[in-house]
Every structure is written in C-alpha cells, then in structure tokens.
C-alpha positions in Angstrom: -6.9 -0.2 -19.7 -10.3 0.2 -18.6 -9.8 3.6 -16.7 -7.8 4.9 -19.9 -11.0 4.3 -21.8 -13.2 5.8 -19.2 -10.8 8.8 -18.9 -10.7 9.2 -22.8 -14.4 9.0 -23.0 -14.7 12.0 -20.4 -15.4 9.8 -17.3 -12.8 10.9 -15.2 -13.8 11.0 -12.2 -15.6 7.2 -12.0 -11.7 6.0 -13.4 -10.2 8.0 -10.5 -12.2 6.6 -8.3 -12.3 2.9 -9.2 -8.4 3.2 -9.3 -8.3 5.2 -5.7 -11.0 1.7 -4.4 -8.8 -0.2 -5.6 -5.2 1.0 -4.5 -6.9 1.5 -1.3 -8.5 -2.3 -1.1 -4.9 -3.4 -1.6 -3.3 -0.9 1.1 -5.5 -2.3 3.6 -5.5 -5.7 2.5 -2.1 -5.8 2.6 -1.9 -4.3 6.1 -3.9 -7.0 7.5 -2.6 -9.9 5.8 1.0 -9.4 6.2 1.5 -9.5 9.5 -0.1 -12.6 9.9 1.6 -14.1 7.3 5.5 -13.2 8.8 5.2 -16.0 11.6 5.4 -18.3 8.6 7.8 -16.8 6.4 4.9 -16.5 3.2 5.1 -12.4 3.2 5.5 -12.8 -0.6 3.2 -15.0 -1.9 0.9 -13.4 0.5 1.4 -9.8 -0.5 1.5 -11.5 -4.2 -2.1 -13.1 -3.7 -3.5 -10.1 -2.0 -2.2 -7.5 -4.4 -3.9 -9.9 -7.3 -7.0 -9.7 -5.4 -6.7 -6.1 -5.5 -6.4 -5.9 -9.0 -9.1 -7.6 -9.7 -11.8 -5.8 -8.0 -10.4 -3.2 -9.9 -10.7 -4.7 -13.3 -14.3 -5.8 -12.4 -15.1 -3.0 -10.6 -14.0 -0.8 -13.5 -15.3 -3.1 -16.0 -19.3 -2.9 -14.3 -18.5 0.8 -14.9 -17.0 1.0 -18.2 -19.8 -1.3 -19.2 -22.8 1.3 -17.6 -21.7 4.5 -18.5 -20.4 2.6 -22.7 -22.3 -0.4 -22.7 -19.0 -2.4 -23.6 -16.8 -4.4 -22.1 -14.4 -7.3 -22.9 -16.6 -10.4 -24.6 -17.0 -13.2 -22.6 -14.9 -15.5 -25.0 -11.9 -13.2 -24.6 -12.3 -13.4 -20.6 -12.1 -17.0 -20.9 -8.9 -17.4 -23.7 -7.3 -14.9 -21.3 -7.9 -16.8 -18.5 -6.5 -20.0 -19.9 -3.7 -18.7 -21.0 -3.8 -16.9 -17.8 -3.6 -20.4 -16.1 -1.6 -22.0 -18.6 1.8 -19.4 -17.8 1.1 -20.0 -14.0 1.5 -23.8 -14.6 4.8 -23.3 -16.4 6.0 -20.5 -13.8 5.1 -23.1 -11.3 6.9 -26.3 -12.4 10.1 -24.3 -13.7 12.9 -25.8 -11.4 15.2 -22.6 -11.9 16.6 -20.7 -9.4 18.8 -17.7 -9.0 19.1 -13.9 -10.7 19.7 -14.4 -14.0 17.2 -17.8 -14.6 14.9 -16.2 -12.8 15.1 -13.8 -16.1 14.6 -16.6 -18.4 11.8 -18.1 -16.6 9.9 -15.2 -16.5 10.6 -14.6 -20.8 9.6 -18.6 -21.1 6.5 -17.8 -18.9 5.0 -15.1 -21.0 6.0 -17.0 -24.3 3.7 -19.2 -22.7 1.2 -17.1 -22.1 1.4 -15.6 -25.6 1.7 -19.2 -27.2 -1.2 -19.9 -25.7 -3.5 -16.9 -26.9 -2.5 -17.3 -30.3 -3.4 -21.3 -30.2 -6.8 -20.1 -28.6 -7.0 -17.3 -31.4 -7.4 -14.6 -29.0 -4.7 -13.0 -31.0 -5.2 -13.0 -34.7 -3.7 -13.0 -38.0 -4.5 -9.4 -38.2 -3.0 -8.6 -34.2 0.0 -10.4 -35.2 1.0 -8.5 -38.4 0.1 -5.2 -36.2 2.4 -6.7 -33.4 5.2 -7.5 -36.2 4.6 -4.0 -37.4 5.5 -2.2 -34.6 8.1 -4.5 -34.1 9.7 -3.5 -37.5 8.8 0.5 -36.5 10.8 0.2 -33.3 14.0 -1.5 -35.0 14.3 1.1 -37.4 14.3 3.6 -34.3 10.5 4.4 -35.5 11.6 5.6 -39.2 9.6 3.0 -41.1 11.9 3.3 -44.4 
C-alpha cells in the first residue's frame, strides 16, 4: 500500500526501489536460511519467518519514506490495533487442531474472522468502514449494478 501511494504521488522510483530492497532482502535471506533449516525438516516455517521478516523491512522501510517525502504515515494507534489483532489470528491459527485440505480452508476463514473480529472490537474499523465494506459488498452481489 505504501508504494501505491508513493507511486500515485509521483515517487516512483523510491517505491521501486524499497520494493526491489525488499524482494531482494528476502531472496538472499531465504538463500541462507533454508539450507540450514533442511537438516531439521522446518523449511516452511523457516521460509515463512524469513519471508515475514522481509516484508517488514519493507513496510518500514517504505513507511520512513512515504513518511519524508508526505509527512504521513499510519498513526501509531492503528500500528498497535493491527498488531493485536495481528497476534490475536496467530493465537487462533496456532491452537486450531485441524488438519488436512479442506479444514485447512476453514481454519484459515476462522483465522481472519478473527483477525477482523478483533479490529472492529479495538475500533480500528468503524461504523463508517463497515457500511463502506457492506457497500461494496451489496455492489459486487448485484454484479456491480447497484439497482
């Protein structure tokens, strides 16, 4: 998100490059963590953890700019009700005892209901986001014909 706004703002080349960091931060990353992790058979959570590092540098990195060249960036309280609910969907995915294709579906929709659940109890989603959420909602059902 932050590179769109750079990008749309005319700031093209600092969201190229903050995106070219950080695919290349996770490349090498990756390249060096996953070999030592095959001995032990954690390649995935590895990759998993690494990749997430990646990401975010990015979003910081990327945020730092956004913030010098707009002077804006996400307020602290979001960055907080994010991260909670942030933790909140990891301690759900992480205590779900299901297993196999099709639960692992279901898991993942009661993980992100959890994750949304909890940004609406922390208000980081409003009255007014959920009407424009419901909105869209109704917009798509109607295959974007709102009457």
């Amino acid at each position: 998100i932050n590179g769109t706004i750079l990008n749309s703002a005319g700031y093209t080349r600092a969201a190229s490059v903050t995106a070219a960091t950080t695919l290349v931060l996770a490349i090498v990353a990756n390249s060096i963590a996953l070999p030592m992790a095959v001995d032990d058979g954690l390649v995935l959570p590895v990759a998993a953890t690494v990749t997430a590092c990646a990401m975010l540098f990015g979003a910081i990195a990327s945020g730092a700019v956004l913030y010098k060249k707009l002077g804006a960036f996400i307020p602290l309280a979001s960055l907080v009700r994010i991260a909670i609910a942030t933790g909140v969907a990891l301690g759900v995915g992480r205590f779900l005892p299901l297993h196999g294709k099709l639960m692992t579906l279901v898991e993942a929709c009661v993980v992100g209901a959890a994750f949304l659940v909890t940004l609406v109890v922390t208000r980081e989603l409003g009255k007014r986001d959920l009407e424009a959420i419901k909105a869209i909602r109704k917009k798509r059902a109607t295959g974007g014909d709102p009457t």
